[in-house]
C-alpha positions as CSV (number, residue, x, y, z in Angstrom):
1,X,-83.4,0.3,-56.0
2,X,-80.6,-2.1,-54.9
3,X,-79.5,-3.0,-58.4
4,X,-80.2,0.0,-59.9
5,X,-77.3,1.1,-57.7
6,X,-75.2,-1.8,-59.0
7,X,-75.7,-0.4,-62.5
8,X,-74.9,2.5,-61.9
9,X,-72.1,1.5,-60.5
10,X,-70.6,-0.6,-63.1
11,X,-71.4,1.7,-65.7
12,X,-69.3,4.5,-63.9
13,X,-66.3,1.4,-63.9
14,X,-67.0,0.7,-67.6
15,X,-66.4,4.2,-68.5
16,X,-63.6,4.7,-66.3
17,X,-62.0,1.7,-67.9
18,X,-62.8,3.2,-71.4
19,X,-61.3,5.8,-70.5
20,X,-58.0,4.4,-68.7
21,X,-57.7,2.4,-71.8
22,X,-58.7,5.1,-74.3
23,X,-56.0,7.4,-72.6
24,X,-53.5,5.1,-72.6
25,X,-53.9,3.8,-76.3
26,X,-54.0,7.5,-76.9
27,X,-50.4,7.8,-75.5
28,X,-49.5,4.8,-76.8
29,X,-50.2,6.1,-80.5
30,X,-48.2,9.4,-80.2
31,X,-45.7,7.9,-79.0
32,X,-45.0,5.6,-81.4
33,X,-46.4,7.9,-84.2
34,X,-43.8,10.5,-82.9
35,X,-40.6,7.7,-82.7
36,X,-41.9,6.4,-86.5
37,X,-41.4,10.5,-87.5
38,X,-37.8,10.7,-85.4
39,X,-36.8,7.4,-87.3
40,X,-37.5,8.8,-90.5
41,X,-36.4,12.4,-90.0
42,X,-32.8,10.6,-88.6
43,X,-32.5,8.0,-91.4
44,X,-33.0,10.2,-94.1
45,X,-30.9,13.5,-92.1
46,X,-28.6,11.3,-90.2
47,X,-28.3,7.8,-90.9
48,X,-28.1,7.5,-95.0
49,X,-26.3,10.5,-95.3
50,X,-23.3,9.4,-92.8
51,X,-23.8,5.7,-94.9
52,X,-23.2,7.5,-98.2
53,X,-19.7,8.7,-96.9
54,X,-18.7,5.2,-95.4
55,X,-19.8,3.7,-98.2
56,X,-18.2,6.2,-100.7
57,X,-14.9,5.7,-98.5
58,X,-15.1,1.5,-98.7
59,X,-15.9,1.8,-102.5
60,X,-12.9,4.3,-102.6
61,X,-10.5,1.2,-101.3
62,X,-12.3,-1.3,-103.1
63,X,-13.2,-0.2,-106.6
64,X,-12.1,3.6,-107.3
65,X,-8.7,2.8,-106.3
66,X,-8.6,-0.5,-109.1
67,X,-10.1,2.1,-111.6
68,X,-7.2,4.3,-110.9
69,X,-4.5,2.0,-111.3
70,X,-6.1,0.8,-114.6
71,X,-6.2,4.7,-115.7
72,X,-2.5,5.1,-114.8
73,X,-2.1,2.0,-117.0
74,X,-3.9,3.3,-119.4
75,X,-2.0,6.7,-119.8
76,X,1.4,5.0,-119.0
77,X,4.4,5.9,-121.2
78,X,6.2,2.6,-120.6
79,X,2.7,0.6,-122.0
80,X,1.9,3.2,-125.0
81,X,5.9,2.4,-126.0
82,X,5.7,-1.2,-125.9
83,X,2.4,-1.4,-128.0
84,X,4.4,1.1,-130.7
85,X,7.5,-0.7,-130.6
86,X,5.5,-4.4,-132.5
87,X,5.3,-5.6,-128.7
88,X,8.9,-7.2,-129.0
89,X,9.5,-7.8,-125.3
90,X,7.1,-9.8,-124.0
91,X,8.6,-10.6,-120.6
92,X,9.1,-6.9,-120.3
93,X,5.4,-6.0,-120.5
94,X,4.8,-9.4,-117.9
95,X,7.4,-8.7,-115.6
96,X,5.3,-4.5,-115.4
97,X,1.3,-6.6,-115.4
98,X,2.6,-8.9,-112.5
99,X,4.4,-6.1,-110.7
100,X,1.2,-3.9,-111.2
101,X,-0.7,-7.6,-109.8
102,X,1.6,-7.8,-106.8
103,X,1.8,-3.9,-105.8
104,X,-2.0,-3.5,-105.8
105,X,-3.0,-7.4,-104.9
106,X,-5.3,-7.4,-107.7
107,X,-7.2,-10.4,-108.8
108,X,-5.5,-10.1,-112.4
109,X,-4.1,-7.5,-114.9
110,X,-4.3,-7.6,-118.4
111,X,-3.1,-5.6,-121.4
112,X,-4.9,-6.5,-125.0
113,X,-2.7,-5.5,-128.2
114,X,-5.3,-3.5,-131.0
115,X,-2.3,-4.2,-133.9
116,X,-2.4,-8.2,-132.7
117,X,-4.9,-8.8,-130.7
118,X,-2.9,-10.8,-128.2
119,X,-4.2,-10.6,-124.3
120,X,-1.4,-10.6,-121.7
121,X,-1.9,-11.1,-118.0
122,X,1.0,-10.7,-115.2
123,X,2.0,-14.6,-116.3
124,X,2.5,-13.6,-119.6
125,X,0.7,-14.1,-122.5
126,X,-2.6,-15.7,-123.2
127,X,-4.5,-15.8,-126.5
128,X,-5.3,-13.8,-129.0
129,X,-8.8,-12.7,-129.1
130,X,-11.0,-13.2,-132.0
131,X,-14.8,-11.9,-132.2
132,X,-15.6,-15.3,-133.2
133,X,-15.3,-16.4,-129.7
134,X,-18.2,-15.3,-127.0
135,X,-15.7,-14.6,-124.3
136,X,-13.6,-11.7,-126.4
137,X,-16.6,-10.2,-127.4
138,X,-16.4,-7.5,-124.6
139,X,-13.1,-6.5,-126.4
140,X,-14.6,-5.6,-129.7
141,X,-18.0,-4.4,-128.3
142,X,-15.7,-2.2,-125.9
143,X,-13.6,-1.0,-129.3
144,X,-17.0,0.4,-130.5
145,X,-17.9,1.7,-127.5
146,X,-18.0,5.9,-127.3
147,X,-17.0,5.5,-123.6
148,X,-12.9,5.4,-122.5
149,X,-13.9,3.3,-120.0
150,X,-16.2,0.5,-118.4
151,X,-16.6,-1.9,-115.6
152,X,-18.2,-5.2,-116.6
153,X,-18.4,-8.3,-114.5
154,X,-17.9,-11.4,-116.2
155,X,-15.7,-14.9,-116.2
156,X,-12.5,-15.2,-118.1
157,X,-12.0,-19.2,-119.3
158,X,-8.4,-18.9,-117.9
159,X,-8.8,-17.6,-114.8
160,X,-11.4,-20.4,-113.3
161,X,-15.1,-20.1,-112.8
162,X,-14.9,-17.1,-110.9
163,X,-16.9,-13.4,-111.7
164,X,-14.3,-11.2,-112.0
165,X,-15.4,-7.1,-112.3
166,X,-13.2,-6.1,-115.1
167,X,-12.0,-1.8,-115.3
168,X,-11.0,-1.3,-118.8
169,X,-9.4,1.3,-120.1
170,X,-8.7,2.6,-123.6
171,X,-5.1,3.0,-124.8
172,X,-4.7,5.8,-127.2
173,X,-1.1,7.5,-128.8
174,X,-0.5,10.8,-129.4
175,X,-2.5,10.8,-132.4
176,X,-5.7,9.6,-130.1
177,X,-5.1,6.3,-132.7
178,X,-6.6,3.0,-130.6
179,X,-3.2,1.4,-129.4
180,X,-4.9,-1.3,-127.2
181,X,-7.4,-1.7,-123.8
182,X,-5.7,-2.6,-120.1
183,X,-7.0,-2.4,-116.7
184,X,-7.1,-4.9,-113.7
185,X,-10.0,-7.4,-112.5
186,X,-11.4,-7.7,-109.0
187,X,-12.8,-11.1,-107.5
188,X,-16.2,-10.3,-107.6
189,X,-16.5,-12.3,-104.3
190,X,-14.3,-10.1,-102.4
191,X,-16.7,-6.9,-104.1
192,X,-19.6,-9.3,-102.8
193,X,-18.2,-9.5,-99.4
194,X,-17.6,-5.8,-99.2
195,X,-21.3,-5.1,-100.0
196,X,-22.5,-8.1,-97.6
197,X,-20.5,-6.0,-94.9
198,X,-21.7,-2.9,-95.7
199,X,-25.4,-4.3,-95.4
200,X,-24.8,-6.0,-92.2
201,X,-22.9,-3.2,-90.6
202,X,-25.3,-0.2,-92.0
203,X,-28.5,-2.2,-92.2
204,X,-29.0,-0.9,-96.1
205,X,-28.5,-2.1,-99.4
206,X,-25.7,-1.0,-101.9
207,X,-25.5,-1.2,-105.0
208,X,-24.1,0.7,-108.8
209,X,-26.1,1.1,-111.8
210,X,-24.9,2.5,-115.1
211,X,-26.4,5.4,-116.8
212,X,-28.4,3.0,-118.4
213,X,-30.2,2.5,-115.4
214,X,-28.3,-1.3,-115.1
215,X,-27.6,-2.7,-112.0
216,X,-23.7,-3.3,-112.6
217,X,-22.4,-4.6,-108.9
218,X,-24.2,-5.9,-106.4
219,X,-25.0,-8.1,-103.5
220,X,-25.2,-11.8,-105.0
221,X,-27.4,-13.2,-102.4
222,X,-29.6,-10.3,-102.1
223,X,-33.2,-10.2,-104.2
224,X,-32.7,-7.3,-106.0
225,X,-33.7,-6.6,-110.3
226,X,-31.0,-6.6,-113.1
227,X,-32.7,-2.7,-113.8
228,X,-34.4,-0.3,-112.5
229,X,-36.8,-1.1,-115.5
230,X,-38.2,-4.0,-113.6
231,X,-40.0,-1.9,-111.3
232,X,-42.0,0.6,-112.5
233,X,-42.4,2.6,-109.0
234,X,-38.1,3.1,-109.6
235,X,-38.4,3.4,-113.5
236,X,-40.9,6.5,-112.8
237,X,-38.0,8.1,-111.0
238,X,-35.6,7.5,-113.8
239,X,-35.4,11.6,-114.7
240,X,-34.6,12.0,-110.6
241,X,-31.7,8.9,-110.6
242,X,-29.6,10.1,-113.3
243,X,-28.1,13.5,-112.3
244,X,-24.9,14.5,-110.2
245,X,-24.9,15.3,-106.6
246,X,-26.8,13.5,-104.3
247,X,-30.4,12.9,-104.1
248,X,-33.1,11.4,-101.4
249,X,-35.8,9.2,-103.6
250,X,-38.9,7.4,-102.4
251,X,-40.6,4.5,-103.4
252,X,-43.2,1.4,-103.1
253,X,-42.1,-1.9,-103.9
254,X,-44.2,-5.0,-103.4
255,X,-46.3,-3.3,-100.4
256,X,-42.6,-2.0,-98.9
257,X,-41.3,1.8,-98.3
258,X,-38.1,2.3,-99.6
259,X,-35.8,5.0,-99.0
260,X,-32.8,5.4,-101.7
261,X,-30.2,8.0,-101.7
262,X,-28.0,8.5,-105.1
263,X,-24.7,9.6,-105.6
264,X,-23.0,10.1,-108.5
265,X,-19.4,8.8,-108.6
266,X,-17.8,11.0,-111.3
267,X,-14.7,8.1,-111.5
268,X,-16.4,5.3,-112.0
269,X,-19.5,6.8,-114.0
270,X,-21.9,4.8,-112.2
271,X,-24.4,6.1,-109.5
272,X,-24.2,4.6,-105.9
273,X,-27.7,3.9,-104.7
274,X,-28.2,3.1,-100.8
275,X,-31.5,2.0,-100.1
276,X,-33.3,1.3,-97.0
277,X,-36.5,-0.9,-96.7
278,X,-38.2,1.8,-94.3
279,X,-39.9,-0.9,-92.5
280,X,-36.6,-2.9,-91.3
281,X,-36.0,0.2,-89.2
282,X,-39.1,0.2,-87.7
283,X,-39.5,-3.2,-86.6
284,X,-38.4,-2.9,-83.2
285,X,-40.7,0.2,-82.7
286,X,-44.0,-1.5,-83.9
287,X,-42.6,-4.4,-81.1
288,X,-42.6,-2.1,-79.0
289,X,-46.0,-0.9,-79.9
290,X,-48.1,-3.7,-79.7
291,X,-45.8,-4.4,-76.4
292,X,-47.3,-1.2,-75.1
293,X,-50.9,-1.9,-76.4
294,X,-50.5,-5.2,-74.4
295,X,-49.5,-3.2,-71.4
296,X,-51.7,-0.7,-71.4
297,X,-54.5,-3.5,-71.6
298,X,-53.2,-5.9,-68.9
299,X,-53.1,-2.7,-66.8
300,X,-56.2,-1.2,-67.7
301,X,-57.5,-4.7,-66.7
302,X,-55.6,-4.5,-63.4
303,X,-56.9,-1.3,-62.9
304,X,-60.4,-2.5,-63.7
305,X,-60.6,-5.8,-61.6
306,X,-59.0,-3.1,-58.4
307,X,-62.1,-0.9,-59.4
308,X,-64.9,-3.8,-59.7
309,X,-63.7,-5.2,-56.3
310,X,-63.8,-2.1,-54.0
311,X,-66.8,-1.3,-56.1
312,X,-68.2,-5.0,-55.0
313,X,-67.3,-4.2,-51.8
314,X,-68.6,-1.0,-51.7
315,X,-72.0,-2.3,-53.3
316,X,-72.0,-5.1,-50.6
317,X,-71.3,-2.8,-48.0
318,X,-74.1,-0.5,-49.3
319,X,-76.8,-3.0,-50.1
320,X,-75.9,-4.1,-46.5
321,X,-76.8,-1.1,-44.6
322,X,-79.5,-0.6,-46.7
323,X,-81.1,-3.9,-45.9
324,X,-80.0,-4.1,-42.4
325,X,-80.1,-3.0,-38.8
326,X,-76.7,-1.9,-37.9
327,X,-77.0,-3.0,-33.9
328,X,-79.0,-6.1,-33.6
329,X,-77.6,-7.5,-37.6
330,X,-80.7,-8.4,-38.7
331,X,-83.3,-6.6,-41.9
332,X,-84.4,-3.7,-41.3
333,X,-87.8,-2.6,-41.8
334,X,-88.2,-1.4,-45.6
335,X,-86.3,-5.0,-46.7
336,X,-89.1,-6.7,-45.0
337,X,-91.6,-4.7,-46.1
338,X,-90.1,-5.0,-49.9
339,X,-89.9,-8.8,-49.6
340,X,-93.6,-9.2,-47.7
341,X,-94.7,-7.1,-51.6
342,X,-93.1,-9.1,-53.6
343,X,-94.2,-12.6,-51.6
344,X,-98.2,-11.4,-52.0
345,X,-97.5,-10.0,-55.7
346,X,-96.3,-13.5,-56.6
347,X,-99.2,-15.4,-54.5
348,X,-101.9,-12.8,-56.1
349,X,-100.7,-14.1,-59.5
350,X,-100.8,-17.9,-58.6
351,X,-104.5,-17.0,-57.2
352,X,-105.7,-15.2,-60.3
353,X,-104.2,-17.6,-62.6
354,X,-106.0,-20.8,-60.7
355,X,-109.4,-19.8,-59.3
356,X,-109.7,-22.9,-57.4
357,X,-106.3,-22.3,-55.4
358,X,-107.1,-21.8,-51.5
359,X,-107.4,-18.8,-50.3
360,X,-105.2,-19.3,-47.2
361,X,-101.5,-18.7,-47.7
362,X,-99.2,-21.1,-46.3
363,X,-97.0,-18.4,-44.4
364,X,-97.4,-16.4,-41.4
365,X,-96.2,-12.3,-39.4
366,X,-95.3,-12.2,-36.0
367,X,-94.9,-8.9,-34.8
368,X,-93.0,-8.9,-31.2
369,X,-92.4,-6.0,-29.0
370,X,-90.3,-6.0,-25.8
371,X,-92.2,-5.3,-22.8
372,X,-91.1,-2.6,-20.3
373,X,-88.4,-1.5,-22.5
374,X,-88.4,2.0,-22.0
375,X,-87.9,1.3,-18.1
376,X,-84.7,-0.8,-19.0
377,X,-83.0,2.3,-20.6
378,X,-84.2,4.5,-18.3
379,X,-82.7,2.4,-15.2
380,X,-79.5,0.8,-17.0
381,X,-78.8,3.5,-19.7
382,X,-79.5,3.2,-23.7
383,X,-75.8,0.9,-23.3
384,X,-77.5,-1.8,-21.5
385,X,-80.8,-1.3,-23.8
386,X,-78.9,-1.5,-27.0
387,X,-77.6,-4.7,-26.0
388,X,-80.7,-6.0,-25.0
389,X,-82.0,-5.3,-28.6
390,X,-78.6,-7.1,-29.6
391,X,-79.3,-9.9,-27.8
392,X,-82.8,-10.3,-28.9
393,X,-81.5,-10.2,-32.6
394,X,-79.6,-13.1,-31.9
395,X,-82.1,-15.0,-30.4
396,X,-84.3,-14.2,-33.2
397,X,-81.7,-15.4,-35.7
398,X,-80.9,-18.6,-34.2
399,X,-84.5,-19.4,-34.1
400,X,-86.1,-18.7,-37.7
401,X,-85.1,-20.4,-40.6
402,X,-83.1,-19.8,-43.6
403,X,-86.0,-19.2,-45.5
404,X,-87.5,-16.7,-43.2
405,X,-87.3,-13.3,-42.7
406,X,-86.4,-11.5,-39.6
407,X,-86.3,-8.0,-39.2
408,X,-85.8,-4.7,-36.9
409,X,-89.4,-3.0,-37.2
410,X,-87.9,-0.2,-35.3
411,X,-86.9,0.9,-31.5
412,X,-88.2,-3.0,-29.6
413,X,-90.4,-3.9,-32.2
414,X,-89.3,-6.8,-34.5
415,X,-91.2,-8.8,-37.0
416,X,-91.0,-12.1,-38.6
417,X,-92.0,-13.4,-42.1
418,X,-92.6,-17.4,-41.8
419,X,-92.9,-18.9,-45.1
420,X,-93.9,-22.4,-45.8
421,X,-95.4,-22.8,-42.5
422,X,-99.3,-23.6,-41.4
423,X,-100.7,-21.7,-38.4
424,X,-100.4,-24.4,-36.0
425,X,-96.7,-24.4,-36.2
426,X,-96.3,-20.6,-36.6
427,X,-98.4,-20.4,-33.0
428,X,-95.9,-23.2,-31.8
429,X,-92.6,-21.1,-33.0
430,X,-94.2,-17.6,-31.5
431,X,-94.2,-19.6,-27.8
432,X,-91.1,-21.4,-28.2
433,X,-89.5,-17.3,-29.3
434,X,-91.5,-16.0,-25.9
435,X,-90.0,-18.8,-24.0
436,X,-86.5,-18.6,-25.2
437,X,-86.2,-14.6,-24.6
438,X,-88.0,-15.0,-20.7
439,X,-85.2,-17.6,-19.8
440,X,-82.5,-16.1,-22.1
441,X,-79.4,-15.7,-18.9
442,X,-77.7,-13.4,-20.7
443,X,-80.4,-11.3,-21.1
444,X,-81.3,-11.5,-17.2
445,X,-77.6,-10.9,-16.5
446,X,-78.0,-7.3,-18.5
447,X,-80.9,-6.0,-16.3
448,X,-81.1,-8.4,-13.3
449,X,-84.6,-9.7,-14.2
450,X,-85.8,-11.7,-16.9
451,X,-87.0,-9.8,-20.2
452,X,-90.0,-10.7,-21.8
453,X,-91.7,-10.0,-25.2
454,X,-95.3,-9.9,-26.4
455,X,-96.1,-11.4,-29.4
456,X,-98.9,-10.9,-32.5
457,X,-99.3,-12.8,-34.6
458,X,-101.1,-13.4,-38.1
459,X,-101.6,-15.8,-40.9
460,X,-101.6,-14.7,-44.5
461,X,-104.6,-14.4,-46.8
462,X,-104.7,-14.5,-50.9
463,X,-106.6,-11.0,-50.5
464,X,-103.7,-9.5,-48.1
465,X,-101.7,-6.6,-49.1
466,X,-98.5,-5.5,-46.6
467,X,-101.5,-2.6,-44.9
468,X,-103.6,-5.1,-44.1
469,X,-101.2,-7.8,-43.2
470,X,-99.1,-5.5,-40.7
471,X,-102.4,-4.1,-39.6
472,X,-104.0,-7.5,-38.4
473,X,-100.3,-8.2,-36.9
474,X,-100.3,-5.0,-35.0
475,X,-104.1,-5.4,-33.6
476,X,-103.0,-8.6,-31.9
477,X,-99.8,-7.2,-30.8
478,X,-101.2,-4.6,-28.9
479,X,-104.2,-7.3,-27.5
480,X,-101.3,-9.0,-26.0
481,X,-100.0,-5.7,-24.5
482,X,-103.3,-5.0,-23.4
483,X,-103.8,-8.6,-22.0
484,X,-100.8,-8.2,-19.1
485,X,-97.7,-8.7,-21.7
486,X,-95.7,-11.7,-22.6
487,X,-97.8,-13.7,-24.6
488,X,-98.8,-14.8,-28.1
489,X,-102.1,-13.6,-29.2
490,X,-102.9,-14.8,-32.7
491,X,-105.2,-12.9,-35.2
């Protein structure tokens, strides 16, 4: 009965930590479903949106202002005349580049001659190109070129080993006749720090690809493809990139969400891509997810070691007052009776399992019953009595061993399971137990007079059961009664 209690018990803790837990993870998951949702909804409403127009406004100062100064070139009247006039002033058209170089702080400007082919720079003049030479290519692949303008990074042997983004324009006369190409050239180190900036401070990527779906300026450091080409997930959007306006775009790359919003820039005729790894923005919410999860385990666990101790407790507590005698501390009379079962079940099987086994058990039942008891609450008051049972308990307690049984039987009756023990020395205990509660002081304190106790007592047999075991008991317990009281009649 006891530990069917237990289980239930536990069971009703098990599902109440299920459930704690089950309730929290629950939480736990909305939550963090929800702030994954608000991230997205803000980075693609809020976030990007605002980056576009920072970004717009850096490459404005960085890059559209460069290819407005080359178009002003370009269309300038002083340049157009020079190229006319057999370019016979050479320091004239040095003395405008370096102003132009100095105004602007430009990396370089340049002006290339179509009649000569000479290249001039703000220190004057340079070389003359020839399309025999890898470096002047750009020049002649520019003349063919259907476009006015372009913006190509590349090195120029007189300016060092550095990448310079070069914004070319087209010179024409009044005739729309080819006069000559100029424009200015950026460090593309600077352009590089710019973007490096603009990652760090925004948390995206930024970068410009041609119509052509080439990736033109970009981050140096960062591992990003040459064109959209290279990944197919991108390259299926291709129709979606090229367009004007701006435009939101999704896409998987190696396992990763990305996020890119376009934007056309009509003066540079390159699209502006800003692209978030979705999962960068995220990070610190999925920390704080398993952070939670942790939580919610550590105090479901809390919560369920609090539980399993007051339930302990509770179970001790239970199996305590359901085993016991409340007043006198000792078992009651259904443990005894459940241990005296399961004693003979275990000797009956010993029996039956070796026929030539004695048939005399070695334990022994002493049933005890105080004499005149009814007297001592009826002249002192059930107070007085109660303690007398009290005391008796003790007595009891302090004389059996640790592997015997004591019990309450109920009202003054008590009764003793002796295991282990032959009948000599089960006679020899029952007197010493008479003895000890006759001369007991405490007890002759209570009621002025010594108490006494008669005794019955009974050896076990391999064909006992509990009926016929308490029965025996309870003959010689009442022989004792009828024999003038306190003594030890054995049966």
């Amino acid at each position: 009965m006891f530990k069917n209690i237990n289980s239930v018990n536990y069971r009703i803790v098990l599902v109440i930590t299920l459930l704690t837990f089950g309730l929290s993870l629950s939480i736990t998951l909305v939550s963090y479903y929800n702030s994954i949702s608000q991230t997205y909804e803000q980075l693609i409403n809020r976030s990007m949106p605002l980056t576009i127009d920072n970004v717009y406004s850096e490459i404005q100062q960085t890059i559209i202002e460069p290819n407005l100064i080359s178009s002003v070139m370009a269309n300038d009247t002083f340049v157009k005349a020079w190229l006319q006039q057999s370019e016979s002033d050479e320091a004239s058209i040095q003395k405008y580049l370096a102003t132009i170089h100095k105004k602007y702080d430009m990396f370089t400007t340049f002006l290339v001659s179509e009649n000569s082919k000479r290249y001039y720079s703000q220190k004057g003049y340079v070389e003359t190109l020839s399309p025999k030479k890898d470096y002047n290519q750009w020049y002649f692949d520019f003349r063919k070129s259907p476009a006015d303008r372009e913006v190509n990074i590349d090195t120029n042997a007189y300016l060092g080993a550095h990448f310079v983004m070069f914004i070319n324009f087209k010179i024409y006369d009044d005739n729309n006749q080819l006069l000559g190409a100029t424009g200015v050239g950026l460090k593309t180190d600077y352009i590089d720090t710019v973007l490096r900036s603009l990652r760090e401070k925004y948390g995206f990527n930024v970068y410009l690809i041609n119509k052509a779906g080439e990736v033109v300026i970009k981050e140096h450091d960062q591992e990003q493809f040459e064109a959209i080409s290279e990944s197919p997930e991108l390259q299926a959007k291709y129709s979606e990139l090229m367009g004007d306006g701006t435009k939101l775009l999704e896409y998987d790359f190696e396992g990763h969400q990305y996020l890119v919003r376009r934007t056309y820039i009509e003066d540079l005729d390159l699209y502006l891509l800003v692209e978030a790894r979705f999962d960068n923005f995220t990070q610190q919410i999925t920390r704080v997810f398993y952070l939670n999860i942790l939580m919610s385990l550590l105090i479901t666990l809390v919560v369920t070691f609090v539980i399993l101790f007051y339930v302990r407790r509770y179970n001790e507590r239970l199996t305590y007052l359901a085993t016991h005698d409340v007043l006198t501390e000792l078992t009651n009379r259904t443990f005894l009776h459940q241990q005296l079962t399961d004693f003979l079940a275990r000797e009956h099987h010993k029996v039956d399992n070796k026929p030539q086994a004695t048939k005399a058990l070695q334990a022994s039942l002493l049933f005890l019953d105080i004499d005149n008891f009814k007297s001592v609450n009826d002249t002192y008051g059930h107070g007085t009595g109660d303690k007398v049972l009290k005391r008796i308990g003790q007595i009891i307690s302090s004389s059996v061993r640790y592997s015997d049984f004591a019990a309450r039987w109920g009202g003054e009756e008590f009764a003793i399971a002796l295991y282990r023990v032959s009948p000599e020395s089960t006679k020899q205990v029952a007197e010493q137990l008479r003895q000890k509660i006759a001369t007991d002081p405490e007890l002759i304190e209570l009621v002025n007079h010594p108490v006494t106790a008669s005794f019955g007592v009974t050896t076990f047999k391999s064909d006992d059961t509990v009926v016929t075991l308490f029965a025996r008991a309870d003959d010689a317990l009442y022989t004792a009664k009828r024999q003038g009281k306190n003594q030890v009649v054995y049966n």
